[in-house]
C-alpha positions as semicolon CSV with decimal commas, in nm:
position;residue;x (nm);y (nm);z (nm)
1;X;-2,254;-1,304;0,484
2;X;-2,029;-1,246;0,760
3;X;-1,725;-1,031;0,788
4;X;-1,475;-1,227;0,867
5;X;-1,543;-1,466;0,587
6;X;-1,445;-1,198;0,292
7;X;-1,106;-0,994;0,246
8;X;-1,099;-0,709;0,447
9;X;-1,217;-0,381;0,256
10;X;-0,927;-0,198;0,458
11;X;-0,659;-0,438;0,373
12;X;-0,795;-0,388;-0,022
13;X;-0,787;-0,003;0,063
14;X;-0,411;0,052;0,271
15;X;-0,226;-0,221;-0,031
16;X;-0,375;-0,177;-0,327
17;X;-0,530;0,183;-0,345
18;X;-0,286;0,350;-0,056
19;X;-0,092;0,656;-0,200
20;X;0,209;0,644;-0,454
21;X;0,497;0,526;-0,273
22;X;0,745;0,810;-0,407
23;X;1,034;0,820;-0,672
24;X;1,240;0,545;-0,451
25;X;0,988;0,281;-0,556
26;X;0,931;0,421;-0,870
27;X;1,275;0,392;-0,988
28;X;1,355;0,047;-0,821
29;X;1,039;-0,077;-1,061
30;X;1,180;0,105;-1,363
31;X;1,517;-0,029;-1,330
32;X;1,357;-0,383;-1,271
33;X;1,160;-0,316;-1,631
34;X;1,494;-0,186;-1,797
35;X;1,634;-0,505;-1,689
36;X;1,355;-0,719;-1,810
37;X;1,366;-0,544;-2,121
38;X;1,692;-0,629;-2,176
39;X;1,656;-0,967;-2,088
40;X;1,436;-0,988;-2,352
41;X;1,624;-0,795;-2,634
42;X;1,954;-0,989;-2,549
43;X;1,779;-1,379;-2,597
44;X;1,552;-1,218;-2,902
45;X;1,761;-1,042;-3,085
46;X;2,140;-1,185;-3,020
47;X;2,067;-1,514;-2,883
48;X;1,766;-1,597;-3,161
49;X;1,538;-1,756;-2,860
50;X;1,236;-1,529;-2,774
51;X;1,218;-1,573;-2,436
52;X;0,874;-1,418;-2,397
53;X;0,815;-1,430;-1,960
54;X;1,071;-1,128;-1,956
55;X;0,844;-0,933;-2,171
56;X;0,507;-0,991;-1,909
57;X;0,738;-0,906;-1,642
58;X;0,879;-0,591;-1,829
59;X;0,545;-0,501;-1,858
60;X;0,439;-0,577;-1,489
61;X;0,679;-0,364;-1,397
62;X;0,637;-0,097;-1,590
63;X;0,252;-0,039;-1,471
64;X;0,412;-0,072;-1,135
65;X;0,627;0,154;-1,181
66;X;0,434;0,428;-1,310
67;X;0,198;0,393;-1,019
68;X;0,421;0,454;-0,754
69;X;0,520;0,776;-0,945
70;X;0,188;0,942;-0,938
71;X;0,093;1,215;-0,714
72;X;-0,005;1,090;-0,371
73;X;-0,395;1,214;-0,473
74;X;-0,359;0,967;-0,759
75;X;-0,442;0,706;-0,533
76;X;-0,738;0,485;-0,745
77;X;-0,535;0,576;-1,070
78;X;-0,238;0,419;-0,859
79;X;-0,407;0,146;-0,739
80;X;-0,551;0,052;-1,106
81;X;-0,197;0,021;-1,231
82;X;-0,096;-0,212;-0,975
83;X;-0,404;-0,395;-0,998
84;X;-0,350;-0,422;-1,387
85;X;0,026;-0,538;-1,301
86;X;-0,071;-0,796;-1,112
87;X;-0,310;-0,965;-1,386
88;X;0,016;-0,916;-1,616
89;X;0,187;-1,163;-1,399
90;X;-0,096;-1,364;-1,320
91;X;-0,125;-1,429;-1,724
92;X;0,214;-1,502;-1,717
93;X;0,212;-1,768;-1,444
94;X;-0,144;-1,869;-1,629
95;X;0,044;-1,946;-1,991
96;X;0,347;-2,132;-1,821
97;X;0,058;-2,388;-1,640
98;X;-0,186;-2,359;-1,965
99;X;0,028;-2,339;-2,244
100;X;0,415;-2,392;-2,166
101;X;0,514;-2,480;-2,546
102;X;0,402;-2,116;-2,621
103;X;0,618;-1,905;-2,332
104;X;0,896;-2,117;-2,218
105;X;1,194;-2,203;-2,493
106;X;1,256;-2,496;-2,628
């Protein structure tokens, strides 16, 4: 199999598995999650409409956020977070196409 016909191992290595990005990222994410979470409370709990996508994305961005808040020698640990964000989402964007009726409102 040739080279250039597969993702590059170092473009796998410097995104996903580089080092934590720091408390700057960190918090961004976490504030993102906070946000999401409220989303979620407000249209559950006052509004009476689950509106389920802000919980994935809560989620999502909570395992992002914790990575990037690691020690920079957590790198795999770092990069296993992300990686486990990013199926989060990709469930997410998996229901709406699959299954709309069970994530979107009515």
């Amino acid at each position: 199999m040739d080279e250039s016909s597969s993702i590059p191992s170092y473009l796998v290595d410097e995104v996903l598995f580089s080092e934590p990005s720091g408390w700057v990222h960190a918090s961004v994410q976490f504030a993102s999650a906070l946000l999401f979470t409220g989303i979620y409370v407000y249209f559950g709990v006052l509004g009476d409409v689950p509106f389920d996508p802000a919980l994935f994305l809560a989620v999502a961005a909570s395992l992002s956020s914790l990575a990037e808040s690691l020690p920079k020698e957590r790198r795999r640990t770092a990069g296993m977070l992300r990686v486990l964000g990013i199926l989060v989402a990709l469930a997410l964007i998996a229901l709406v196409l699959l299954a709309p009726e069970h994530v979107l409102p009515r």
